[in-house]
PyMOL Python script that loads the backbone (N, CA, C, O; Angstrom):
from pymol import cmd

cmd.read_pdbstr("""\
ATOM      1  N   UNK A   1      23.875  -0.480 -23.142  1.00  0.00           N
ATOM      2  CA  UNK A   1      22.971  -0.164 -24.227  1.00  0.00           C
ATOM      3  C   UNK A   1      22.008   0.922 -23.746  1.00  0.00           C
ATOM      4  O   UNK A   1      21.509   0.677 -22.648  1.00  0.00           O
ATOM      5  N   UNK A   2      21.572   2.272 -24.427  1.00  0.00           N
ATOM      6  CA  UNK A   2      20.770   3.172 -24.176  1.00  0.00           C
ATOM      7  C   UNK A   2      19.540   1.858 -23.959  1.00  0.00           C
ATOM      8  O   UNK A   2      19.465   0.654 -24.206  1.00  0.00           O
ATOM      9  N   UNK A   3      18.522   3.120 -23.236  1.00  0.00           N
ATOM     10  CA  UNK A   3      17.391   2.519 -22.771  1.00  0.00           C
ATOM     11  C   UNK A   3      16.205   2.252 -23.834  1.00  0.00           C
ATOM     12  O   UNK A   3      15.348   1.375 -23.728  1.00  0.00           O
ATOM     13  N   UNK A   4      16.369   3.460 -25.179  1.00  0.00           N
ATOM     14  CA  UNK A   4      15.589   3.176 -26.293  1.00  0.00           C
ATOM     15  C   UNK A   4      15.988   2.258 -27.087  1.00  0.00           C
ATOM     16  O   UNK A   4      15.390   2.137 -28.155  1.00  0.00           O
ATOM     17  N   UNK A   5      17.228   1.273 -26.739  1.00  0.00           N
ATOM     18  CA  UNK A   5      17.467   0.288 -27.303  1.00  0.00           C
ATOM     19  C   UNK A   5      17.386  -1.121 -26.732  1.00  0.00           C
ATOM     20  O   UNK A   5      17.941  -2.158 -27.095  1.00  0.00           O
ATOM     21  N   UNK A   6      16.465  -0.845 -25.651  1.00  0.00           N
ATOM     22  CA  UNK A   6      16.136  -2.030 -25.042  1.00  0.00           C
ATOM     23  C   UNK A   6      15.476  -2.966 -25.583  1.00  0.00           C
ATOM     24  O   UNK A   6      14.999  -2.894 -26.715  1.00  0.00           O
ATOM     25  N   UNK A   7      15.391  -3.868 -24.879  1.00  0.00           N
ATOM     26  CA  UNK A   7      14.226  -5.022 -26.055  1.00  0.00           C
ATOM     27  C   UNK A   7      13.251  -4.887 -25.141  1.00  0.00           C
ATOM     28  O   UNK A   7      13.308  -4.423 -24.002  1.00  0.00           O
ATOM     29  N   UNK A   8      11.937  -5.542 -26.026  1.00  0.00           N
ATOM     30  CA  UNK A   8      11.048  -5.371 -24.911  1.00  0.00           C
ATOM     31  C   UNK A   8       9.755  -6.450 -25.071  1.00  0.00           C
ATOM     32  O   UNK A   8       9.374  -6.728 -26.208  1.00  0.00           O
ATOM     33  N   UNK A   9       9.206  -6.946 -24.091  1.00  0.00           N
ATOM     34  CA  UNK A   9       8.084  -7.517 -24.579  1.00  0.00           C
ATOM     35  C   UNK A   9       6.786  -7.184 -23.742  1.00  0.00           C
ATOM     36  O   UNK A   9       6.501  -6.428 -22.814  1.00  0.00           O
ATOM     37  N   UNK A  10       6.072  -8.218 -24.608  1.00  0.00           N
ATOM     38  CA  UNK A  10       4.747  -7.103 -23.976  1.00  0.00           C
ATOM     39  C   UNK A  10       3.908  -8.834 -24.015  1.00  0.00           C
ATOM     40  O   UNK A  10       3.967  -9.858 -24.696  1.00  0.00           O
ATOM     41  N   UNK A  11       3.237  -8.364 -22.943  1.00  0.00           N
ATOM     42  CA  UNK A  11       2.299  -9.257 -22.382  1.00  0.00           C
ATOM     43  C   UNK A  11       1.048  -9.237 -22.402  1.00  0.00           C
ATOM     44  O   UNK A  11       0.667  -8.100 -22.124  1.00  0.00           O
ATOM     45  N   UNK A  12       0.017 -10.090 -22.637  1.00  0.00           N
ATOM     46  CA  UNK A  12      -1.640  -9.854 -22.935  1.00  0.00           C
ATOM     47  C   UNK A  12      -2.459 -10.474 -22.159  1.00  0.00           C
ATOM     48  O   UNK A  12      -1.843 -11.333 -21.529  1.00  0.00           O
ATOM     49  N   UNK A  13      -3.719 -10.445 -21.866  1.00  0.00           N
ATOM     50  CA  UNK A  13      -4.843 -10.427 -21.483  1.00  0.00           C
ATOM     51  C   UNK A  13      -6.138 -10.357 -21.469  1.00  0.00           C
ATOM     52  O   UNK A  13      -6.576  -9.572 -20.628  1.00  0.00           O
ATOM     53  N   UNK A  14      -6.964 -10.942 -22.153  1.00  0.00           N
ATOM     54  CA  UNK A  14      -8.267 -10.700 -22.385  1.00  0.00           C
ATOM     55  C   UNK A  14      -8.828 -10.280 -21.018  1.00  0.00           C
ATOM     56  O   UNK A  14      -8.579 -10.873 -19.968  1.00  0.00           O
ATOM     57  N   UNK A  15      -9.622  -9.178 -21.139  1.00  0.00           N
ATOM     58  CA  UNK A  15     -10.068  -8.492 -19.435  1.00  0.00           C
ATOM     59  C   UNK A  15     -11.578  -8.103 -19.850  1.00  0.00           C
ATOM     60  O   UNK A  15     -12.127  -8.197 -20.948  1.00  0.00           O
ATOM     61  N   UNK A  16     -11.948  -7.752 -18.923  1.00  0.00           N
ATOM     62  CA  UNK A  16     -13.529  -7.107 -18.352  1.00  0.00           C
ATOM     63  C   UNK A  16     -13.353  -6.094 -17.532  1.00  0.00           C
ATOM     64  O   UNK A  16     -12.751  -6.321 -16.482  1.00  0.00           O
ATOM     65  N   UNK A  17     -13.781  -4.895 -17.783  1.00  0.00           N
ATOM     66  CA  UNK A  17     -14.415  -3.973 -16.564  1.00  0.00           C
ATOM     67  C   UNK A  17     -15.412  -4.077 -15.794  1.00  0.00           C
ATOM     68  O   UNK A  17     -16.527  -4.138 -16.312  1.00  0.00           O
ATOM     69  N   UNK A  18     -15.284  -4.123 -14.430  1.00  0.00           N
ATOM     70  CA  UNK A  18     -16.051  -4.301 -13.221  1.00  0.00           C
ATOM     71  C   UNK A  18     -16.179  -2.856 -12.622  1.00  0.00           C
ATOM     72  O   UNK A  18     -15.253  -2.055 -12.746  1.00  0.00           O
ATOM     73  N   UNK A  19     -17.176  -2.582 -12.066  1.00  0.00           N
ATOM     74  CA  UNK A  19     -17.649  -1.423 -10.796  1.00  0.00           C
ATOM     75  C   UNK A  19     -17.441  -2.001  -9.375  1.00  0.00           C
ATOM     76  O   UNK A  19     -17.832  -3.116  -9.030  1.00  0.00           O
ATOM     77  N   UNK A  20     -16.922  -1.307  -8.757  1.00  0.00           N
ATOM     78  CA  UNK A  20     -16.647  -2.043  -7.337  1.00  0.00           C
ATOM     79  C   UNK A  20     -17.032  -0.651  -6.726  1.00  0.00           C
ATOM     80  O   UNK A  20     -17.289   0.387  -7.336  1.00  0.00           O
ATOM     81  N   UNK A  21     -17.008  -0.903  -5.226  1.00  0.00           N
ATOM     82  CA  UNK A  21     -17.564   0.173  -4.333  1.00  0.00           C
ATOM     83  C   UNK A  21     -16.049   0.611  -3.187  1.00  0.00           C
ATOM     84  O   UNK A  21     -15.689   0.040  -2.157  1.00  0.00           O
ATOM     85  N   UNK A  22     -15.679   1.355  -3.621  1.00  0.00           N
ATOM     86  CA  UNK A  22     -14.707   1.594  -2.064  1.00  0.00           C
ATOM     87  C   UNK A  22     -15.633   1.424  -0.860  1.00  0.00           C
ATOM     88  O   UNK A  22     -16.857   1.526  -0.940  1.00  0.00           O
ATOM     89  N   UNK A  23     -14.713   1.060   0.672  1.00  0.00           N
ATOM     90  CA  UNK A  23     -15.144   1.271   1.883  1.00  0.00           C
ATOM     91  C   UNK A  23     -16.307   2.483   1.988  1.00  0.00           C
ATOM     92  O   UNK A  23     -17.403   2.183   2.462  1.00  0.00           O
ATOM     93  N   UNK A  24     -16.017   4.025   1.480  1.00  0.00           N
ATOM     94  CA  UNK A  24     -17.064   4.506   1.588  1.00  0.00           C
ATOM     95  C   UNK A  24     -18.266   4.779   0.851  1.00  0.00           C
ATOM     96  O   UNK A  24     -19.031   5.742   0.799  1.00  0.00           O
ATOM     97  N   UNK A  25     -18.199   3.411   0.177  1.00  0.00           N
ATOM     98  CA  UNK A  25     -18.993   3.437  -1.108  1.00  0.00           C
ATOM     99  C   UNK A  25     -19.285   4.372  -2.721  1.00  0.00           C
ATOM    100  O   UNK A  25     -20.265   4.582  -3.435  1.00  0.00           O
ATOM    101  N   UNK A  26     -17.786   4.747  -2.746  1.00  0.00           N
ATOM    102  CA  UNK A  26     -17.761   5.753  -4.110  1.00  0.00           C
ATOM    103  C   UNK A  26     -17.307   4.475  -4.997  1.00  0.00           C
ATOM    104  O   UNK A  26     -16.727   3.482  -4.559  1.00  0.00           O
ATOM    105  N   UNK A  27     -17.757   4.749  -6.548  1.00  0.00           N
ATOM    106  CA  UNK A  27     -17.833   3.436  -7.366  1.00  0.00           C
ATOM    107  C   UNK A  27     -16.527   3.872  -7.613  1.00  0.00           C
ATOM    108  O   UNK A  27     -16.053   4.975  -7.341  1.00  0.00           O
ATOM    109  N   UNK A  28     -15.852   2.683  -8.281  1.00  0.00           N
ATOM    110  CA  UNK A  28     -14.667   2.623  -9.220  1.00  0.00           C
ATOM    111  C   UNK A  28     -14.537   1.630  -9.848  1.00  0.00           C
ATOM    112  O   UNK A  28     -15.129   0.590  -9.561  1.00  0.00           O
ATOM    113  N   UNK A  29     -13.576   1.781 -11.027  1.00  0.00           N
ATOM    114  CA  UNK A  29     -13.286   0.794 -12.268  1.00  0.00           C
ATOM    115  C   UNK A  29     -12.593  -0.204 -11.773  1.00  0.00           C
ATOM    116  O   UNK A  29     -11.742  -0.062 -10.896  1.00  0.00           O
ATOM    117  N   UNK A  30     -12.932  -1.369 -12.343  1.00  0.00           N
ATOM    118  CA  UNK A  30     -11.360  -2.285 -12.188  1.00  0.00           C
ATOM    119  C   UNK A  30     -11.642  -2.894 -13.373  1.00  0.00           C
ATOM    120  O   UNK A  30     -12.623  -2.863 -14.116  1.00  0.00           O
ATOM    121  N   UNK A  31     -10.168  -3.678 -13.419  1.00  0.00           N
ATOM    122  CA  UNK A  31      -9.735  -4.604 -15.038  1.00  0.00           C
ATOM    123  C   UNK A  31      -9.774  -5.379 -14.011  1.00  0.00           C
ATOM    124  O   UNK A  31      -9.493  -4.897 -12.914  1.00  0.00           O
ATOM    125  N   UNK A  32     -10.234  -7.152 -14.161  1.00  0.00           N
ATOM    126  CA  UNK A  32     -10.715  -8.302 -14.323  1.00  0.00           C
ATOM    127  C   UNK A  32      -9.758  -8.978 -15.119  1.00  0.00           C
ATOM    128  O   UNK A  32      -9.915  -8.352 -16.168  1.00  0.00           O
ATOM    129  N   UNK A  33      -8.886  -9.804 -15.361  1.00  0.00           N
ATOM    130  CA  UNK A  33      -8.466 -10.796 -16.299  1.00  0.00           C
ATOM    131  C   UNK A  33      -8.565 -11.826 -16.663  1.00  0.00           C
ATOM    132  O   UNK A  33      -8.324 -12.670 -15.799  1.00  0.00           O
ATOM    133  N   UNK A  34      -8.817 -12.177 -17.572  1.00  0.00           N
ATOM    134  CA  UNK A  34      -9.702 -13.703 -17.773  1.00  0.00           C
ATOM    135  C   UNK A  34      -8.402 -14.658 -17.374  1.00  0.00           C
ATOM    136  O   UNK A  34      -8.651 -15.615 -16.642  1.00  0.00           O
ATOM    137  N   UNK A  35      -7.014 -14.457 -17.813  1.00  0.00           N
ATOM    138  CA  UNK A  35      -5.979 -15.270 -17.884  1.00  0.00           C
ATOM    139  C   UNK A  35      -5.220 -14.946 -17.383  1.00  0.00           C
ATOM    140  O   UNK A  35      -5.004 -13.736 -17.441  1.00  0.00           O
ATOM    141  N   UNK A  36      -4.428 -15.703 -16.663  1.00  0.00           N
ATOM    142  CA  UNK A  36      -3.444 -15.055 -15.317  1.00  0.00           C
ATOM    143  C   UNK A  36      -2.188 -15.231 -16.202  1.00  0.00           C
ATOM    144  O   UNK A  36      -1.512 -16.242 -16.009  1.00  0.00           O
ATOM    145  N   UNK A  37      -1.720 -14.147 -17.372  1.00  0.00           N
ATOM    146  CA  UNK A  37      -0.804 -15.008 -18.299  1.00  0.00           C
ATOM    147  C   UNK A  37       0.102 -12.990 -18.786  1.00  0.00           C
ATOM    148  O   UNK A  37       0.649 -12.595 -19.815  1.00  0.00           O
ATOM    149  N   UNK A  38      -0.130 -12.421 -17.695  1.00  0.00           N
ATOM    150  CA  UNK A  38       0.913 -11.575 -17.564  1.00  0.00           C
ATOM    151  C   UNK A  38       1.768 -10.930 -15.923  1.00  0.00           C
ATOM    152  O   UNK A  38       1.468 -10.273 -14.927  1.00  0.00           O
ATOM    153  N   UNK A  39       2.794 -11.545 -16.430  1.00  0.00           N
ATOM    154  CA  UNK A  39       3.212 -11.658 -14.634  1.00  0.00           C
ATOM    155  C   UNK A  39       3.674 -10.174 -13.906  1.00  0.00           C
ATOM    156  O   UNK A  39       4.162 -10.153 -12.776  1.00  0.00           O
ATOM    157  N   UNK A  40       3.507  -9.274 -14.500  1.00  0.00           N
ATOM    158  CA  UNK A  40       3.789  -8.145 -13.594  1.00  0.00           C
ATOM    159  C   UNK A  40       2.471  -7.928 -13.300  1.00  0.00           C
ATOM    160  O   UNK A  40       2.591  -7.324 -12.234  1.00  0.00           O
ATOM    161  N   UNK A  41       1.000  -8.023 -13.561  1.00  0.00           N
ATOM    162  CA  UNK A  41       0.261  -7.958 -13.039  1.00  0.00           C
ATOM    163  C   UNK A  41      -0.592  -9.295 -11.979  1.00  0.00           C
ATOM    164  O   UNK A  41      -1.787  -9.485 -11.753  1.00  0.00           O
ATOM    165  N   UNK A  42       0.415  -9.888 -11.605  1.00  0.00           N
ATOM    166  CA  UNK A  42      -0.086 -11.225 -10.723  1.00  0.00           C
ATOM    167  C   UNK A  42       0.163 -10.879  -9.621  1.00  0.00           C
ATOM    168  O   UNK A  42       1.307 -10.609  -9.255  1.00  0.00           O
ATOM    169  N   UNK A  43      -1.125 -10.808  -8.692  1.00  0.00           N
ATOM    170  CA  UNK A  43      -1.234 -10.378  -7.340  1.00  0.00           C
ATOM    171  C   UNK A  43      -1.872  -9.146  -7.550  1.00  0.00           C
ATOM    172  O   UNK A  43      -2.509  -9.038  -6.502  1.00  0.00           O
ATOM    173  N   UNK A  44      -2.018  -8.560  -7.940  1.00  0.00           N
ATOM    174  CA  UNK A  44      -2.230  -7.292  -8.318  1.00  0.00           C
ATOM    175  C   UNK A  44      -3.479  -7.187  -9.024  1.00  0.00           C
ATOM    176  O   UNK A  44      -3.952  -7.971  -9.847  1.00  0.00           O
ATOM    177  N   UNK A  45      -4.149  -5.628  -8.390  1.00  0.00           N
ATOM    178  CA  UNK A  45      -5.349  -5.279  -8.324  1.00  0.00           C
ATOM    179  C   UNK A  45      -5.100  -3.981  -9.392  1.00  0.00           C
ATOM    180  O   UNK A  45      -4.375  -3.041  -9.066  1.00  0.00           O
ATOM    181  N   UNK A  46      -5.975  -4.059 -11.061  1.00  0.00           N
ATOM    182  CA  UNK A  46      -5.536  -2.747 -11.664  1.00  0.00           C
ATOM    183  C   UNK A  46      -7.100  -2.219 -11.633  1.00  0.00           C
ATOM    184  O   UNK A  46      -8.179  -2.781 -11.821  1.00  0.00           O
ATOM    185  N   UNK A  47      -6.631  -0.610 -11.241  1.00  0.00           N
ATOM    186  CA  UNK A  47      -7.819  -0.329 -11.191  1.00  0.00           C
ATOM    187  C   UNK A  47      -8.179   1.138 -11.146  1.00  0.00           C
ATOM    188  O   UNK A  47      -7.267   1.966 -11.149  1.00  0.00           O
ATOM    189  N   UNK A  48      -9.491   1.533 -11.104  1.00  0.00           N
ATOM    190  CA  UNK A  48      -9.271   3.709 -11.683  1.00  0.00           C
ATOM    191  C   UNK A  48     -10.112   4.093 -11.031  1.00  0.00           C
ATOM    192  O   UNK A  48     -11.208   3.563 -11.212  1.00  0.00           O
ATOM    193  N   UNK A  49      -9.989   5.292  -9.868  1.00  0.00           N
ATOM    194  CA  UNK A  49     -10.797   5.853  -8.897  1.00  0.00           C
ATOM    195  C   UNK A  49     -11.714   6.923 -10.148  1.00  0.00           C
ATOM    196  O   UNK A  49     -11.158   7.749 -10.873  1.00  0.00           O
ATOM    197  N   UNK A  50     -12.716   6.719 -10.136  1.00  0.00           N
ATOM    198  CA  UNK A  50     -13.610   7.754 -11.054  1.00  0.00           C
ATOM    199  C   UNK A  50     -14.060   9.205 -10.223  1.00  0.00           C
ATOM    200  O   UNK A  50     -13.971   9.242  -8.995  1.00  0.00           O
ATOM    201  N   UNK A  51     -14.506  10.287 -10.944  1.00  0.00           N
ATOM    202  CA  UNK A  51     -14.460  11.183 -10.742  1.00  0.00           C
ATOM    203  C   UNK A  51     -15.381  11.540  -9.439  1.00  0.00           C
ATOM    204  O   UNK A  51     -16.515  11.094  -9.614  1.00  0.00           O
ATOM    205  N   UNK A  52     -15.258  12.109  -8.372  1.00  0.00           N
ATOM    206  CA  UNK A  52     -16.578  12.142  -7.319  1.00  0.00           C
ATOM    207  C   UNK A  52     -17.543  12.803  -7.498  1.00  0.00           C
ATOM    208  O   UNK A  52     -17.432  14.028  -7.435  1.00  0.00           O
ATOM    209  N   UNK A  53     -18.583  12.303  -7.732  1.00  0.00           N
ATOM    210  CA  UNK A  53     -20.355  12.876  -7.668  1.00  0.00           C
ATOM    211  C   UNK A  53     -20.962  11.676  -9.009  1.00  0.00           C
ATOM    212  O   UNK A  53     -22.147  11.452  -9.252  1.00  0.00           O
ATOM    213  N   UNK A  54     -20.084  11.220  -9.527  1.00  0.00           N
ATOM    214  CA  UNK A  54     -20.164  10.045 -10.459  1.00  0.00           C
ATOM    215  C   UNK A  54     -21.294   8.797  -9.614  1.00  0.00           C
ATOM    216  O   UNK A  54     -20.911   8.044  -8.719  1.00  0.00           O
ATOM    217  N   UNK A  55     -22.733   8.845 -10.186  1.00  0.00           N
ATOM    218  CA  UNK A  55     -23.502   8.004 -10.051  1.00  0.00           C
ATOM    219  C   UNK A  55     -22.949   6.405 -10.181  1.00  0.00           C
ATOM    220  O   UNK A  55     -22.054   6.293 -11.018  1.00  0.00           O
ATOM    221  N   UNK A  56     -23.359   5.063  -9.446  1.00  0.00           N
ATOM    222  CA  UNK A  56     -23.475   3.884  -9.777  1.00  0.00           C
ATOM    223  C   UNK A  56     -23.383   3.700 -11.036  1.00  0.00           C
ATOM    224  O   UNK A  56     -22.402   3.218 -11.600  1.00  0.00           O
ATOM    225  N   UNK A  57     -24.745   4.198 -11.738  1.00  0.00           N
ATOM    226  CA  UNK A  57     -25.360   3.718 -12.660  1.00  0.00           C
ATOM    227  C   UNK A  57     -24.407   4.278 -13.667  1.00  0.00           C
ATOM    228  O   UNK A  57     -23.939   3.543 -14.537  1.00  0.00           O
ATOM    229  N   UNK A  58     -24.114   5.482 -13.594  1.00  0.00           N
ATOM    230  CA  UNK A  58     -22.969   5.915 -14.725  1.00  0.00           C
ATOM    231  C   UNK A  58     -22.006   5.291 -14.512  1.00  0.00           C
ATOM    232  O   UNK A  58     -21.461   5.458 -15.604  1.00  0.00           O
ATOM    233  N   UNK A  59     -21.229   4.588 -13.879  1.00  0.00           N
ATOM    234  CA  UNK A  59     -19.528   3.796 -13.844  1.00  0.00           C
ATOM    235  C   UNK A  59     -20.246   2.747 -14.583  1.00  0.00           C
ATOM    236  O   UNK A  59     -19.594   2.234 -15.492  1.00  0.00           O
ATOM    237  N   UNK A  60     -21.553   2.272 -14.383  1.00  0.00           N
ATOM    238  CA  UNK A  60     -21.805   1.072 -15.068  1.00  0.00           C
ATOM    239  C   UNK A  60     -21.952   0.829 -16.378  1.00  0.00           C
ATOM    240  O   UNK A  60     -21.832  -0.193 -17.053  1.00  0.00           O
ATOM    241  N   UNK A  61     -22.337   2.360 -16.720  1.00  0.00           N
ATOM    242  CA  UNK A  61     -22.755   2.420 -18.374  1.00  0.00           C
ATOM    243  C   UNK A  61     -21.121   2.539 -18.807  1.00  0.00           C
ATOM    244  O   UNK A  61     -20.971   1.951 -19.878  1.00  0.00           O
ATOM    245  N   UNK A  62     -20.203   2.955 -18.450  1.00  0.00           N
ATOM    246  CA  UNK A  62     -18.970   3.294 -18.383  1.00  0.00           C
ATOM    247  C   UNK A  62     -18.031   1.905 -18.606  1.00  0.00           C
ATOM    248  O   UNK A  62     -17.116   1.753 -19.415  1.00  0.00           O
ATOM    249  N   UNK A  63     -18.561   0.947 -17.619  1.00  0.00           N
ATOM    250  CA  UNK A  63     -17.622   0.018 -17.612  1.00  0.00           C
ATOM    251  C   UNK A  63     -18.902  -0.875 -18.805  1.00  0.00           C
ATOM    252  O   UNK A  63     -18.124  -1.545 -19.484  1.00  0.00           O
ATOM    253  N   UNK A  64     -19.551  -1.018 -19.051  1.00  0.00           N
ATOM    254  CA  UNK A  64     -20.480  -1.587 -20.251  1.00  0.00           C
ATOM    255  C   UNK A  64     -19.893  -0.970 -21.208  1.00  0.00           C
ATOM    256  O   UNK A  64     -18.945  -1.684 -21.538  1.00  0.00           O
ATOM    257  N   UNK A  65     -19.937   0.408 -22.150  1.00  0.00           N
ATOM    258  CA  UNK A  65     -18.970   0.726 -22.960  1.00  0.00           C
ATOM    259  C   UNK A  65     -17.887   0.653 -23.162  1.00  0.00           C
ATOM    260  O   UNK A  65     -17.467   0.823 -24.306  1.00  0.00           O
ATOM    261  N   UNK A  66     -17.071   0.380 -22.138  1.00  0.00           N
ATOM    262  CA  UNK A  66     -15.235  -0.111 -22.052  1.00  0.00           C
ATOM    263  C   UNK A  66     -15.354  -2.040 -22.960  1.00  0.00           C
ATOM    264  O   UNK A  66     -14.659  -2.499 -23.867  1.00  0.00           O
ATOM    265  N   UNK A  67     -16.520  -2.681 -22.186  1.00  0.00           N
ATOM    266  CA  UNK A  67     -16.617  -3.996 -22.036  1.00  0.00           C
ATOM    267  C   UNK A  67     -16.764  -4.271 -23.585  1.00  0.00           C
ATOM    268  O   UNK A  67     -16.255  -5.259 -24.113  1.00  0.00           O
ATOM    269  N   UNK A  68     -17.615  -3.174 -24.385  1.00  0.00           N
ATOM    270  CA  UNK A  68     -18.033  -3.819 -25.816  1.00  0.00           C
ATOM    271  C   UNK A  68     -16.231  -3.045 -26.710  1.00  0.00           C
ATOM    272  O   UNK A  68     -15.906  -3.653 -27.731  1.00  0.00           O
ATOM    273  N   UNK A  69     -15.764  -2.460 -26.499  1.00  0.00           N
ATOM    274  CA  UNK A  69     -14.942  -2.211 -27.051  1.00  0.00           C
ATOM    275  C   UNK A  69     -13.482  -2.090 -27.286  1.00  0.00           C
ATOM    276  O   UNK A  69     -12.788  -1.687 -28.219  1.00  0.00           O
ATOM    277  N   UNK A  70     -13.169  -2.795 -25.599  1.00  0.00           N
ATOM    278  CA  UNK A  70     -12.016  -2.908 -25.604  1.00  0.00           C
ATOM    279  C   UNK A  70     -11.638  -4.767 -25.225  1.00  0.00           C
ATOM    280  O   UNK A  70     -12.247  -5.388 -24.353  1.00  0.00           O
ATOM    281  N   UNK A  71     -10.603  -5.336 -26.042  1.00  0.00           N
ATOM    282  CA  UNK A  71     -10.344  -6.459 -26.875  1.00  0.00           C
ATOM    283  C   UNK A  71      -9.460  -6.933 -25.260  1.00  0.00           C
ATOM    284  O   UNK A  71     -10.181  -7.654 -24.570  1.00  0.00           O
ATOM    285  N   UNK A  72      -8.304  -6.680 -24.730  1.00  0.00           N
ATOM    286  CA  UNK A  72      -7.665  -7.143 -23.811  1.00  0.00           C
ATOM    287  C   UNK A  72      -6.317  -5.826 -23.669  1.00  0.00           C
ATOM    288  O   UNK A  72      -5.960  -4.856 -24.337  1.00  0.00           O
ATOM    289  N   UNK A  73      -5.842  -6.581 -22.235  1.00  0.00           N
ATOM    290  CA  UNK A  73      -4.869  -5.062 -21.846  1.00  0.00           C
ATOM    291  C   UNK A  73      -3.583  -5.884 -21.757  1.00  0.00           C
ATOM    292  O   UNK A  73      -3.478  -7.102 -21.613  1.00  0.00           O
ATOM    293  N   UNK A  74      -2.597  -4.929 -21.877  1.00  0.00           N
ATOM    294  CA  UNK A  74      -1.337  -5.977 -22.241  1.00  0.00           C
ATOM    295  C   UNK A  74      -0.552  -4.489 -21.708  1.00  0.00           C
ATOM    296  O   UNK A  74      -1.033  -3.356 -21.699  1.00  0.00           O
ATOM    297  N   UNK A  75       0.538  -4.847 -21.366  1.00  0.00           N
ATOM    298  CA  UNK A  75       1.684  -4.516 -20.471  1.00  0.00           C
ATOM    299  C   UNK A  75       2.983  -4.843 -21.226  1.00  0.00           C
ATOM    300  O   UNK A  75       3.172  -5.990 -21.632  1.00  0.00           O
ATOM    301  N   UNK A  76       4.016  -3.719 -21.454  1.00  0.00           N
ATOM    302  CA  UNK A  76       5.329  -3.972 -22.231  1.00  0.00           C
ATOM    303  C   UNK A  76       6.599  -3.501 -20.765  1.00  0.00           C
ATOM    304  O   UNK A  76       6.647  -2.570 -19.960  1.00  0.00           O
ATOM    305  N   UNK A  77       7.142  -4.271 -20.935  1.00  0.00           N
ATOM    306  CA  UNK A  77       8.237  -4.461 -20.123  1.00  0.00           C
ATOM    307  C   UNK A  77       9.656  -4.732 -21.033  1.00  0.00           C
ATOM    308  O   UNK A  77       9.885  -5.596 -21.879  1.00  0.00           O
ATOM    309  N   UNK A  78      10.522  -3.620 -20.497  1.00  0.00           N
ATOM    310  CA  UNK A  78      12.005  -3.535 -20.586  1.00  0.00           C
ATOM    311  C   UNK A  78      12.593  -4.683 -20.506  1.00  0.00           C
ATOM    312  O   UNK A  78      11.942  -5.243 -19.623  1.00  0.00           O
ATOM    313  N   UNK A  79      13.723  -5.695 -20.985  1.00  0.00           N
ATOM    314  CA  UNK A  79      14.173  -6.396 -21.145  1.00  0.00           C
ATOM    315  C   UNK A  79      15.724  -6.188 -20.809  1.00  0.00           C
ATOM    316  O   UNK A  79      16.588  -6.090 -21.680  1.00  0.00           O
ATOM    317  N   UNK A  80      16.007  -6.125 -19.186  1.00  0.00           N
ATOM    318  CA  UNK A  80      17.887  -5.551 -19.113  1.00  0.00           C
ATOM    319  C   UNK A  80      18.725  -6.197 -19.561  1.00  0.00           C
ATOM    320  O   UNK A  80      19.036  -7.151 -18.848  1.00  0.00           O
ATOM    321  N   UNK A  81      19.414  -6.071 -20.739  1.00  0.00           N
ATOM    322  CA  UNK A  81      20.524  -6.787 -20.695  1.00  0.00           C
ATOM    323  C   UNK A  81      21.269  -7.368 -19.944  1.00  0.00           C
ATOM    324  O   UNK A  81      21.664  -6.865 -18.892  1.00  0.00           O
ATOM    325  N   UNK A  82      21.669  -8.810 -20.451  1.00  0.00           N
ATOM    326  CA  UNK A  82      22.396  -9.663 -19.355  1.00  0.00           C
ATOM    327  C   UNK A  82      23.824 -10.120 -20.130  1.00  0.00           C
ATOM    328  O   UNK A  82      23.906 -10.641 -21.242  1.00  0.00           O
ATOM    329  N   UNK A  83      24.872  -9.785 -19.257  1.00  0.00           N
ATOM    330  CA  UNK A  83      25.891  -9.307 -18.818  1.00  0.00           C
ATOM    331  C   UNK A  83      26.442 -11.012 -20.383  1.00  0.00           C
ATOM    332  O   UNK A  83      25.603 -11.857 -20.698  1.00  0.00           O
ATOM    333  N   UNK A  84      27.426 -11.005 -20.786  1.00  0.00           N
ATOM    334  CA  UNK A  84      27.696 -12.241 -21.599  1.00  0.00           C
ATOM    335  C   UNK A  84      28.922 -13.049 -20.879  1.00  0.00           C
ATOM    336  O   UNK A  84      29.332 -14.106 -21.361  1.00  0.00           O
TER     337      UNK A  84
END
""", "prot")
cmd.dss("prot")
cmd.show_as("cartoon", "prot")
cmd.util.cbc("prot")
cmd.orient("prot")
């Protein structure tokens, strides 16, 4: 079966954006998940290096505006056909 005829499903998450600090202390984003209820992201750290010269305080207003407006993150995954 072509690949645009795959099936597919998609997986959800209610999340939060966090500010974290790398080792040399430049801020960055991460997603947080309230529910451990999508499995390609289990174990796994998702997360977004922000631009450099980017203040604390700005990733924070950043991840505060992400926080009021975004609902949860969800992930769609290919479904390979299995053989009959």
């Amino acid at each position: 079966m072509p690949s645009s005829l795959m099936a597919e499903k998609t997986e959800r998450s209610n999340c939060r954006f966090a500010v974290q600090k790398t080792p040399d202390g430049k801020p960055l984003l991460v997603v947080q998940l309230y529910q451990d209820t999508i499995p390609a992201l289990k174990n796994s750290t998702l997360g977004f290096d922000l631009l450099g010269g980017l203040r604390p305080e700005a990733a924070q207003k950043l991840a505060d505006m992400l926080n009021e407006h975004v609902l949860n993150t969800f992930v769609t995954v290919k479904i390979p056909d299995t053989p009959a």
